[in-house]
C-alpha positions in Angstrom: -18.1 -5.7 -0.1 -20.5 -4.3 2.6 -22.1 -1.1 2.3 -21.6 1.0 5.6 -23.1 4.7 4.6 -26.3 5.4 4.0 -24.8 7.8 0.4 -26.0 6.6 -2.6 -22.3 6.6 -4.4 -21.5 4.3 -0.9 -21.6 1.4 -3.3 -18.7 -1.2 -4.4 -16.4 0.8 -7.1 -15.8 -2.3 -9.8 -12.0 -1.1 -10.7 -10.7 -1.5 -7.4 -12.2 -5.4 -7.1 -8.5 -6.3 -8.2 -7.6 -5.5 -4.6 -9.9 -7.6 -2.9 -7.6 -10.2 -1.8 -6.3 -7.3 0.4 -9.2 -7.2 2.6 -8.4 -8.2 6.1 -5.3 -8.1 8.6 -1.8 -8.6 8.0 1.2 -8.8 10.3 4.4 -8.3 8.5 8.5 -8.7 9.2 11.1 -7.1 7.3 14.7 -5.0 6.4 15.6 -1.8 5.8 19.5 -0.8 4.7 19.7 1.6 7.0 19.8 -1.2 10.3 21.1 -4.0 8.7 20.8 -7.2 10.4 17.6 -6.2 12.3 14.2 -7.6 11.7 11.3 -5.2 11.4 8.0 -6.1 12.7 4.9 -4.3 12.1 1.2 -4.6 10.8 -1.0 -3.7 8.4 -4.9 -3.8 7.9 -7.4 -3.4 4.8 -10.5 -2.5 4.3 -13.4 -1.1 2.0 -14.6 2.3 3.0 -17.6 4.0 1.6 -19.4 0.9 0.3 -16.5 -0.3 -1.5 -15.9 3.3 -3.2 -12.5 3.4 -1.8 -10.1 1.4 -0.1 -7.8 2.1 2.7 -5.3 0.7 4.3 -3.3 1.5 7.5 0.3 0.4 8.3 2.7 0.7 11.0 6.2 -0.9 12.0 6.7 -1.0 15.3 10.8 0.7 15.0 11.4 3.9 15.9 11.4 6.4 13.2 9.2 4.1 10.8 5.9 6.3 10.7 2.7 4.7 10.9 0.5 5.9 7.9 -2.7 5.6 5.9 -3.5 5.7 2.8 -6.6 5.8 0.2 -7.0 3.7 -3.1 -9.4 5.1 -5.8 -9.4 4.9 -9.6 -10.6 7.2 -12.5 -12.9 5.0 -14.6 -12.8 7.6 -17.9 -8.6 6.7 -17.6 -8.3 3.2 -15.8 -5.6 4.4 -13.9 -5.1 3.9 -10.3 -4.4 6.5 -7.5 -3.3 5.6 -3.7 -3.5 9.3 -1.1 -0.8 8.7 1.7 -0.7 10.4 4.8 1.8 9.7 8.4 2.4 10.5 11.5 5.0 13.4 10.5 1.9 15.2 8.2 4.2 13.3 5.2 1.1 13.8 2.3 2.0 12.4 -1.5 0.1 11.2 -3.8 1.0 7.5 -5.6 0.6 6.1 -9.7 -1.3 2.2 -8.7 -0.9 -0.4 -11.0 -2.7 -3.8 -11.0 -1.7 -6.5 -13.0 -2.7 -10.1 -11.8 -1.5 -10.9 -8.2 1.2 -7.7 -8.8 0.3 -4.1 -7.2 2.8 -1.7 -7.8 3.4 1.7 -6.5 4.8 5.0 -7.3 6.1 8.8 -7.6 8.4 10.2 -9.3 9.7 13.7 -7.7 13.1 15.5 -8.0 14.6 14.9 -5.3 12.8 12.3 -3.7 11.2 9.3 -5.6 10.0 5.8 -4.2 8.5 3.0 -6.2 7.1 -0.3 -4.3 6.1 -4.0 -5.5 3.5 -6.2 -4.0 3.4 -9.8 -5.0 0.8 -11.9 -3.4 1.3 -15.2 -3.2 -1.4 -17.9 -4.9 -3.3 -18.5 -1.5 -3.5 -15.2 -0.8 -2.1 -15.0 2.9 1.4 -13.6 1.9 2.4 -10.2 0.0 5.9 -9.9 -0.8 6.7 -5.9 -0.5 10.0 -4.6 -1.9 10.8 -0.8 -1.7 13.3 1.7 -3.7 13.9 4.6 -3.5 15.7 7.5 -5.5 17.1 10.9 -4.4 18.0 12.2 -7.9 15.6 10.7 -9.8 18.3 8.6 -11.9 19.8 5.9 -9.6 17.6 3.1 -7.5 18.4 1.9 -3.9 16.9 -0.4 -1.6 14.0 1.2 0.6 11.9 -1.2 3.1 11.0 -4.8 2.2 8.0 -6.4 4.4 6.3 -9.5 3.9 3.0 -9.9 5.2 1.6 -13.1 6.7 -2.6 -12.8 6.6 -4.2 -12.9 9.9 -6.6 -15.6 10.5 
């Protein structure tokens, strides 16, 4: 991590190491069930703000009516729980649940009429996440949301 503000808190946050292999830039294909048969294409980019305090990470598909977004990874160090702050193009705000287990990120919220949950698995070398997406409207049944793989940038 490189520090990049002169703030003495601008320093590397040692719960979010776990998410180090994220660093760097990412192209990414996928589907979505609602244009089946078409391949997505979009990228994504990581990086340690603040020191290291934080990290963010900024994604776009390039399909009409996929938002391009960012979002901000922290953790609370009394709980060891993880927190990711999104934000898109269409002033969409929500906050996510993070969990980190091995080479597994997961992602989640869980709202009445609108819930999403989201699985990263990164591969052993580290150049490919697989991301698969579901989503909820009544907060009882599942269905399919976006799936991307990501392919590192060298």
């Amino acid at each position: 991590m490189t520090k990049h503000s002169s703030h003495p808190a601008a320093i590397p946050n040692p719960a979010l190491l776990s998410l180090e292999t994220l660093i760097g830039e990412w192209k990414s294909v996928g589907t979505h069930p609602s244009l089946p048969g078409k391949t997505l294409h979009g990228q994504a980019s990581f990086q340690w703000i603040e020191g290291g305090a934080f990290l963010s990470w900024h994604s776009s598909v390039q399909q009409e009516g996929f938002p391009s977004g960012v979002a901000i990874f922290g953790s609370d160090d009394a709980t060891g729980e993880y927190f990711m702050l999104y934000f898109d193009e269409r002033t969409v705000s929500r906050k996510y649940q993070v969990s980190v287990q091995g080479r597994v990120v997961r992602w989640w919220r869980e709202t009445p009429n609108f819930s999403q949950r989201y699985t990263w698995t990164l591969a052993d070398d580290g150049n490919t996440i697989i991301g698969q997406g579901e989503l909820s409207r009544d907060g009882k049944s599942w269905e399919k949301d976006l799936d991307l793989t990501y392919t590192r940038v060298k």
